[in-house]
C-alpha positions in Angstrom: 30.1 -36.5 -18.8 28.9 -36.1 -15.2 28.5 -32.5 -13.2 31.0 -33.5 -11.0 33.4 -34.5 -13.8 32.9 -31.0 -15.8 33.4 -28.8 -12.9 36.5 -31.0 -12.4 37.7 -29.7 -15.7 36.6 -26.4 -15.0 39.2 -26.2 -11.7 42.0 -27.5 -14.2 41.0 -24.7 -16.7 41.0 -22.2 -14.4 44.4 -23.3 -12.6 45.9 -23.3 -15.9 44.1 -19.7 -17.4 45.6 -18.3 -13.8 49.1 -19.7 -14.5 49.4 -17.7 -17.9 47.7 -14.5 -16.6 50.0 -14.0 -13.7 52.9 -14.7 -16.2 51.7 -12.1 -18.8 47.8 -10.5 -18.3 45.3 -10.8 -21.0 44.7 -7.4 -22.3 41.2 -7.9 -24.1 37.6 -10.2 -23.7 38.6 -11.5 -27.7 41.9 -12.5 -26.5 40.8 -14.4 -23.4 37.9 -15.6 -24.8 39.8 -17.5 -27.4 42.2 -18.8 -24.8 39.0 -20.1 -22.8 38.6 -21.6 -25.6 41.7 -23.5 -26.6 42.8 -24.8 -23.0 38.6 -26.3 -22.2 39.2 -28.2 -25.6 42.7 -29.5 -24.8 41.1 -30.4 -21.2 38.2 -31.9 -21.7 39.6 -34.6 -23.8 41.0 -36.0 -20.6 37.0 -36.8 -19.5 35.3 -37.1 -22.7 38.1 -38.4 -25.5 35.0 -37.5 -28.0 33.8 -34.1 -27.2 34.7 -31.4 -29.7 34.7 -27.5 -28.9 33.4 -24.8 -31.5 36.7 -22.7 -32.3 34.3 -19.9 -34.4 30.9 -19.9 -32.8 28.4 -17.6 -33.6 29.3 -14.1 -32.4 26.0 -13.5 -30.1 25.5 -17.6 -29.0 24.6 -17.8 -25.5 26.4 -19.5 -23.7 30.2 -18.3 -25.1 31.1 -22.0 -25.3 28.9 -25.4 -25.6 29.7 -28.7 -24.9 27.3 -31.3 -25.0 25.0 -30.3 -22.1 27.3 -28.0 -20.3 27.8 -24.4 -21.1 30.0 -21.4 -20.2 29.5 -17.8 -20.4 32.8 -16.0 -20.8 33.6 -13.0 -18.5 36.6 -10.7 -18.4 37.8 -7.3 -17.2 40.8 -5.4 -16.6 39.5 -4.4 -13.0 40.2 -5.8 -9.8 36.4 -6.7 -9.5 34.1 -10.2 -10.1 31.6 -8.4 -11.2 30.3 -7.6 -14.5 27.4 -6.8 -17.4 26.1 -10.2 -18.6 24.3 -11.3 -21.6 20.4 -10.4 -22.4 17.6 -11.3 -20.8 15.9 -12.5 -24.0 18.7 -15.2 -24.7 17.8 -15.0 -28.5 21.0 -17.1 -29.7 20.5 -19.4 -26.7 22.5 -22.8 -27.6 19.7 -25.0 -26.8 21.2 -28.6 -26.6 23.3 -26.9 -23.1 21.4 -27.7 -20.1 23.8 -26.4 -16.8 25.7 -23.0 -17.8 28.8 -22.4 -15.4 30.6 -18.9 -16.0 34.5 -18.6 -16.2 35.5 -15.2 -15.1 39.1 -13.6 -15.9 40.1 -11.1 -13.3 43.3 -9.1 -14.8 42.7 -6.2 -12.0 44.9 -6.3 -9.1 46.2 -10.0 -8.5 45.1 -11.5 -12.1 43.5 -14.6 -11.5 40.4 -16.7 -13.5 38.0 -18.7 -11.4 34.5 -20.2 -11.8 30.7 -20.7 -10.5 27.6 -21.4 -11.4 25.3 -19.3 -14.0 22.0 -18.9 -11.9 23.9 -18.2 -8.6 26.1 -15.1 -10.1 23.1 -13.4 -11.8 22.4 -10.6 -9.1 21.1 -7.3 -10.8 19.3 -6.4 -14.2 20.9 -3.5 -16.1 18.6 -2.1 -18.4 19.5 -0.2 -21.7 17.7 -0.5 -24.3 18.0 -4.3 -23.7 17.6 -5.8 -20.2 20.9 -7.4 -19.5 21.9 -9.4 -16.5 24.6 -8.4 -14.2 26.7 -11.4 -12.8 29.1 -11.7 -9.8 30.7 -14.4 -8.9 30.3 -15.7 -4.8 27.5 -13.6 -4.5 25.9 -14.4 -1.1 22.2 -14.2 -3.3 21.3 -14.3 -6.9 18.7 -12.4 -8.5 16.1 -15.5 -9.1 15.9 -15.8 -5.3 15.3 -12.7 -5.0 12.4 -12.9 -7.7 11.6 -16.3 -6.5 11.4 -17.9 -9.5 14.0 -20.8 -11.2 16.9 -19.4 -14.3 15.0 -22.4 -15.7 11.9 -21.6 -15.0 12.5 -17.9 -16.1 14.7 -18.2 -18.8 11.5 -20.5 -20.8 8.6 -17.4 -20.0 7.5 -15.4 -22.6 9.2 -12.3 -22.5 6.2 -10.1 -21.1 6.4 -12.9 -17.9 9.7 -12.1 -17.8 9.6 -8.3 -17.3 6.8 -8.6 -14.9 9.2 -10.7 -12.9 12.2 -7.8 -13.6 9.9 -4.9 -12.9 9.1 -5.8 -9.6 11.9 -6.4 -8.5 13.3 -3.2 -10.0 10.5 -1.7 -8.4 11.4 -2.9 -5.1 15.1 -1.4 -5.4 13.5 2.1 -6.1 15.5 5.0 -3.6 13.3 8.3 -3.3 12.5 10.3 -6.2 13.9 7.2 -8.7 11.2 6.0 -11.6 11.1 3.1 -14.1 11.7 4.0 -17.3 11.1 0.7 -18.8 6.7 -0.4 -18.5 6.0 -2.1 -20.7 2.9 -4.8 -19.7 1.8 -6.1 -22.8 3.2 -7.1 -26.1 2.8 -3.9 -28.5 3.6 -1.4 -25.9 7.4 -0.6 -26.7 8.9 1.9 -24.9 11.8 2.5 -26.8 14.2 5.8 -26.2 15.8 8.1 -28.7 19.2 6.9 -29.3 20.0 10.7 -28.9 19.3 12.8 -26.3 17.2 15.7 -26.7 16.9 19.2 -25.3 12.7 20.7 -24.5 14.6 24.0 -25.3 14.7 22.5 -29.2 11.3 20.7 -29.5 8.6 21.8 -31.6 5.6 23.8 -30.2 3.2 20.9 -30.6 5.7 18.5 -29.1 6.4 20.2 -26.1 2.6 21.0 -25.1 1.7 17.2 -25.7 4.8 16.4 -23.1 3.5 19.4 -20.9 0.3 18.0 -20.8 1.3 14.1 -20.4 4.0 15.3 -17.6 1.0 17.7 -15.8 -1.2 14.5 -16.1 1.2 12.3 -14.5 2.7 14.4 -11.9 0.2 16.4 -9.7 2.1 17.5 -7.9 3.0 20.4 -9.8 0.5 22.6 -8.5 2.2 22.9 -4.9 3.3 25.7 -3.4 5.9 27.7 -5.8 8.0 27.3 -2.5 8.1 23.9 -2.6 10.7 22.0 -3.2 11.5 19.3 -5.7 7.8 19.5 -6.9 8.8 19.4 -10.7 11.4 16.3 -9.8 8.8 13.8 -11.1 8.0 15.8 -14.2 11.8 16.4 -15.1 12.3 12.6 -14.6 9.2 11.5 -16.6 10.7 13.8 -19.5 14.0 12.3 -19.2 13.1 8.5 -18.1 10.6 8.0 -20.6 10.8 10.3 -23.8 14.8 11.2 -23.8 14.2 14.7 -23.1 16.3 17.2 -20.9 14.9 19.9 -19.5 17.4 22.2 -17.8 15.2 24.6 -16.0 12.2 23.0 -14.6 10.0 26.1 -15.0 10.5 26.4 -18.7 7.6 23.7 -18.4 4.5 25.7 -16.6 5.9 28.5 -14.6 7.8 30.6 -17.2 5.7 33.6 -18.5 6.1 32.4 -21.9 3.9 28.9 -21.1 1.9 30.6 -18.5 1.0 33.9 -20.2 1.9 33.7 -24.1 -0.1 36.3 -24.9 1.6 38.8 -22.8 -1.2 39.9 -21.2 -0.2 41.1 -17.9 -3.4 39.7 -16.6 -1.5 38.1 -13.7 -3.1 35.6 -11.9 -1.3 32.0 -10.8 0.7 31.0 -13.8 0.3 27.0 -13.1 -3.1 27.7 -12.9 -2.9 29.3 -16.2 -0.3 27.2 -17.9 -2.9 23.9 -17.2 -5.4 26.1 -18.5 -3.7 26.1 -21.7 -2.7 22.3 -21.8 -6.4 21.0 -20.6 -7.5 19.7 -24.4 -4.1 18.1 -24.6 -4.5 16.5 -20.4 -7.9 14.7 -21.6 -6.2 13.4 -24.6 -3.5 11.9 -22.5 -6.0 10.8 -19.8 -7.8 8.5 -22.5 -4.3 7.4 -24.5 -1.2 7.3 -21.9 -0.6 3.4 -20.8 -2.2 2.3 -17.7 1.3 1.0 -16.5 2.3 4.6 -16.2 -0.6 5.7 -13.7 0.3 2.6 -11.5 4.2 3.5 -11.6 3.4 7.5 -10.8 -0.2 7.2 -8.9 0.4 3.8 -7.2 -2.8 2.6 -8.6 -4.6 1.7 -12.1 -7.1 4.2 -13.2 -9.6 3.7 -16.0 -9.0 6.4 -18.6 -12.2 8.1 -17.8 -11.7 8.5 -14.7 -8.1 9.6 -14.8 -9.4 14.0 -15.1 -11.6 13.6 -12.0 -8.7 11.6 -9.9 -6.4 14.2 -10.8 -8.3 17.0 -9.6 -8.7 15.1 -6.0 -5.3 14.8 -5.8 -4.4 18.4 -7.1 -7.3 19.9 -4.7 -5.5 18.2 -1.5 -2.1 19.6 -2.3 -3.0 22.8 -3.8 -2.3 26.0 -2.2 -4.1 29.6 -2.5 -6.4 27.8 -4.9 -8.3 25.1 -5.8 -7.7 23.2 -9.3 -11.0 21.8 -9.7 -13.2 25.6 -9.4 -11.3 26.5 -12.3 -9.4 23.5 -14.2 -11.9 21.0 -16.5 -15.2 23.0 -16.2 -16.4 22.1 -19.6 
């Protein structure tokens, strides 16, 4: 079967899919799914009197529906929207023998109506949860391998470390102010998997929430500003959440609260950040020589050998420091 004769077919299955939803709506993705389905097999007998449709695929295939070289992805919602959470990135169940993937997309929102496009040309955004997905519209004015500048074909054969360098920078390049990755991964081994539940730093242990004191301190100089400052634990909160799962409702329960800055009750007084890193410096070095490189470029904007992670730290804290100067007293020994 030619192109030109399948997307034939496709207009006829979507005239007819249109027909029944205005009569009576489909009310779940199963339902129309199934329908899909039924009417492409009764329709594409008309081109290809041989072709024969799997009724009960395999429940993660990708694409929804094979035939012969041509596949479709099945998308539905009960909005009035085209738009909609696609399959993964890694295309694991991928039906190899389809070459051209088309999507059929049942609208039931507003005026219910099904219509079709091309794969490559709908995919416009990456979700990411603890999967990559794609994000597909249909008509979009761009799709997302433009704006990576790379081929679905050529993409969808990388391995799947080329294929997150491809998604991270163009996630990167979609970042608003005070908005991080939480997803680095650069080389295979380096998961960066979250908890499936939430946690609070109020209910960590001790030992727990000094390593993610001193990994957040590490990351995020700019901690020692000004206790006037504003925003200046934003990057630490986010790192927490982003990257480990872990909320942290009051941003100075991390280094300004006398309990980190002064266990010992002392009444010594002196700058609490200045004491809190005190505290946390073993732990900061550690981190320095373990914490992925990707992180550093994602918060510094720059890859930093481990060893030289403490002293590039200190610059930074020294120029943003006020009333006192991080590296006369931080790192000595």
């Amino acid at each position: 079967m030619k192109k030109e004769d399948f997307e034939t077919m496709l207009d006829l299955v979507c005239d007819k899919l249109t027909g029944e939803a205005k009569q009576k709506k489909f009310q779940t993705s199963a339902q129309f799914e199934h329908r899909v389905r039924e009417v492409i097999q009764e329709t594409v007998r008309r081109f290809d009197p041989t072709a024969v449709i799997d009724l009960t695929p395999h429940p993660q295939a990708f694409p929804d529906i094979g035939v012969g070289r041509f596949g479709v992805e099945v998308k539905f919602t009960l909005n009035d929207t085209w738009r909609s959470v696609a399959n993964s990135v890694l295309e694991t169940n991928r039906i190899e023998s389809v070459k051209w993937i088309y999507l059929i997309f049942g609208k039931m929102g507003g005026a219910p109506e099904v219509r079709w496009a091309d794969y490559e040309g709908s995919v416009i955004h990456v979700r990411t949860s603890h999967v990559p997905r794609f994000e597909v519209e249909l008509f979009a004015s761009r799709s997302l391998f433009e704006l990576m500048g790379v081929t679905y074909d050529e993409f969808r054969h990388l391995p799947m470390v080329e294929k997150m360098r491809h998604i991270r920078d163009y996630a990167r390049s979609r970042l608003k102010k005070g908005e991080r990755l939480w997803w680095l991964e650069d080389t295979p081994g380096t998961d960066h998997a979250l908890p499936i539940q939430a946690r609070l730093y109020t209910s960590l242990s001790n030992d727990e929430k000094t390593r993610l004191r001193a990994e957040a301190a590490l990351l995020c100089p700019s901690i020692v500003k000004s206790s006037r400052s504003k925003n200046k634990y934003d990057d630490v909160v986010l790192y927490l959440l982003t990257y480990h799962g872990v909320i942290c409702h009051q941003a100075r329960d991390l280094f300004s609260a006398g309990s980190v800055a002064n266990p010992n009750n002392d009444d010594e007084g002196g700058i609490y950040i200045e004491r809190a890193l005190k505290l946390v410096e073993r732990e900061m070095k550690k981190a320095a020589l373990e914490m992925d490189d990707a992180l550093f470029i994602e918060y510094w904007g720059e890859s930093v050998p481990p060893n030289d992670r403490i002293r590039q730290w200190l610059e930074k804290a020294d120029a943003i420091a006020v009333d006192w100067k991080p590296s006369a007293s931080l790192f000595l020994s």
